[in-house]
DOROSE-998020 format. One record per residue (C-alpha): residue number from 0; residue in one letter; x, y, z. Coordinates in pm, 1 decimal, always signed. Layout:
! DOROSE-998020
MARMAR | num | residu | xx | yy | zz
MARMAR | NUM | A | X | Y | Z
...
END
This chain:
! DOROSE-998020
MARMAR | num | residu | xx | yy | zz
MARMAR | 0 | X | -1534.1 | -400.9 | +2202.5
MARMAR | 1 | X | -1196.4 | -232.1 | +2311.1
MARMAR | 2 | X | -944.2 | -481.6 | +2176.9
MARMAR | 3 | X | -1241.2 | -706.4 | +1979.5
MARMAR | 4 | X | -1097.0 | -895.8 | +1653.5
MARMAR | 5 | X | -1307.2 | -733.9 | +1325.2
MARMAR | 6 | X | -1144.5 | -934.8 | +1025.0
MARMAR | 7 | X | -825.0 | -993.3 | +1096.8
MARMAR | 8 | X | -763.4 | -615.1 | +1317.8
MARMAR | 9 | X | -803.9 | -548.3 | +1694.3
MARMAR | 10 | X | -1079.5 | -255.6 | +1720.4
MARMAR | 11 | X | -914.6 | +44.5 | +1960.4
MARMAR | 12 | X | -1139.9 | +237.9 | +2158.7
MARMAR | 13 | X | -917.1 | +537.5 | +2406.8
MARMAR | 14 | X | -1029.9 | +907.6 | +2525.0
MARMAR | 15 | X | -948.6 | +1147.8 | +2231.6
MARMAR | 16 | X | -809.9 | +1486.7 | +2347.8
MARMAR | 17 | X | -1132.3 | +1655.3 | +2361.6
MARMAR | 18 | X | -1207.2 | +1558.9 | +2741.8
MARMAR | 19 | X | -1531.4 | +1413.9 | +2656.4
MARMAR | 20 | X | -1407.9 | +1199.5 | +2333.1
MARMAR | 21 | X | -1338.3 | +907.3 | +2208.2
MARMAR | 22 | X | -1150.8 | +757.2 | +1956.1
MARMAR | 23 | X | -1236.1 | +464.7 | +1752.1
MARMAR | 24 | X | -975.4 | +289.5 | +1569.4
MARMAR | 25 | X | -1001.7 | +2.8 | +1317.3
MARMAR | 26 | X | -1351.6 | +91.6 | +1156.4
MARMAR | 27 | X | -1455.4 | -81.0 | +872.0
MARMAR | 28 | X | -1500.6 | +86.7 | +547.3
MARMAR | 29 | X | -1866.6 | +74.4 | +561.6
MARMAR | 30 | X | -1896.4 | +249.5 | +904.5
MARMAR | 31 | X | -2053.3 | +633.6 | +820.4
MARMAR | 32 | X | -2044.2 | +962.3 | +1010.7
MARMAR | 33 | X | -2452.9 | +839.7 | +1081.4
MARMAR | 34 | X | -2370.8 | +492.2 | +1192.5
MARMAR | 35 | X | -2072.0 | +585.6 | +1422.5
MARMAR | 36 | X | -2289.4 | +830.9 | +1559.1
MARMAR | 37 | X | -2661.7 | +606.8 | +1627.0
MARMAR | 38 | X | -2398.2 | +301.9 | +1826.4
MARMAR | 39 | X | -2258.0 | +527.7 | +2068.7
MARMAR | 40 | X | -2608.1 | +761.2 | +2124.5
MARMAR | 41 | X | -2697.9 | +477.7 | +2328.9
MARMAR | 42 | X | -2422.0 | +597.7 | +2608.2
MARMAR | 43 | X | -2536.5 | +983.3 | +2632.4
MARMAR | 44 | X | -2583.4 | +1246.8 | +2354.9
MARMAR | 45 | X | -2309.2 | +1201.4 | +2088.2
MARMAR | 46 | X | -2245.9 | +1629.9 | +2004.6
MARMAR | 47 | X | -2029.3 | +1512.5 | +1650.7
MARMAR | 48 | X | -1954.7 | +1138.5 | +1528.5
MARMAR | 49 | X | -1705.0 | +1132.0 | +1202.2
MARMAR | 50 | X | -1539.8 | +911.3 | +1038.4
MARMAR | 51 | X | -1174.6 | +1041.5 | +962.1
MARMAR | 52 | X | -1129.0 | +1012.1 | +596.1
MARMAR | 53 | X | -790.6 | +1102.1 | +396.6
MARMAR | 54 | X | -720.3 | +1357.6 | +96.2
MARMAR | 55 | X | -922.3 | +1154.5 | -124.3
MARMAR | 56 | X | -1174.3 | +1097.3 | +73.8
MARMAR | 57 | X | -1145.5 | +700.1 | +180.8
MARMAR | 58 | X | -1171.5 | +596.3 | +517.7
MARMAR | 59 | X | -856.0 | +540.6 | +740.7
MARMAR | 60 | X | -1057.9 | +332.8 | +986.3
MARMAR | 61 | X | -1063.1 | +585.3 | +1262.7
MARMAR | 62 | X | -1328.2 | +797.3 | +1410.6
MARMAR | 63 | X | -1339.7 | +1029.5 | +1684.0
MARMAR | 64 | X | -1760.6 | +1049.1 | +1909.3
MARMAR | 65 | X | -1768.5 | +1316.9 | +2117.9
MARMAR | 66 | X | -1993.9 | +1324.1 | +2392.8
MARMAR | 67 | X | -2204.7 | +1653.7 | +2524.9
MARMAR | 68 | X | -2021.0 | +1527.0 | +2886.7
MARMAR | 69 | X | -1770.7 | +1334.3 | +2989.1
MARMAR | 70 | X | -1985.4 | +1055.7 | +3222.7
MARMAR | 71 | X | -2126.9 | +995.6 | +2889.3
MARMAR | 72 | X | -1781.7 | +924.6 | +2735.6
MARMAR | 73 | X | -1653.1 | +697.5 | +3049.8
MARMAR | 74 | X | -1967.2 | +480.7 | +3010.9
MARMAR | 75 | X | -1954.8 | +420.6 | +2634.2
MARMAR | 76 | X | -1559.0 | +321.6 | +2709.5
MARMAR | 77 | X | -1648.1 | +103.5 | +2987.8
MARMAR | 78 | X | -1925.7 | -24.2 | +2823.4
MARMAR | 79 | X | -1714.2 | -116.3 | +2495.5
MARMAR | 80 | X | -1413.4 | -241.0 | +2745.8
MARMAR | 81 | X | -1654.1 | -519.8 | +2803.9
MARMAR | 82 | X | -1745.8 | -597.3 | +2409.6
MARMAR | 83 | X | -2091.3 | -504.8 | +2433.6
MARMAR | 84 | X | -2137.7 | -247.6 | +2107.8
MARMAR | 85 | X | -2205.8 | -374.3 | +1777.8
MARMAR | 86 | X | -2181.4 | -157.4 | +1472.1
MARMAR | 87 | X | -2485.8 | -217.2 | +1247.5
END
């Protein structure tokens, strides 16, 4: 998915700062705190998915999933390095 054309943007996928993070960059609108958070359950347990929003409250199209453990976090990376995760 890392790199993946959605519309007409590449979709980012790097380790946030928290060591067992990711973030998610070039969401679409429609993607919620509950969908970001069901797609990347299926790599470990997701502690907090969100969808960064700005002062008013619209999307920016980035997200941060943070992972109970890190092995969790480097498969979901791998995993999307590959394309395999579809947001639906």
């Amino acid at each position: 998915l890392d790199g993946m054309m959605l519309g007409n943007r590449p979709i980012r996928i790097r380790f946030a700062t928290h060591g067992a993070a990711l973030t998610v960059r070039n969401l679409s609108p429609v993607v919620s705190n509950e969908l970001l958070e069901q797609a990347f359950s299926q790599f470990g347990l997701v502690e907090r998915a969100v969808v960064v929003v700005d002062d008013r409250g619209r999307p920016t199209g980035k997200g941060i999933v943070e992972f109970a453990n890190k092995p969790a976090a480097r498969k979901a990376l791998d995993r999307c390095a590959d394309g395999a995760l579809l947001l639906t």
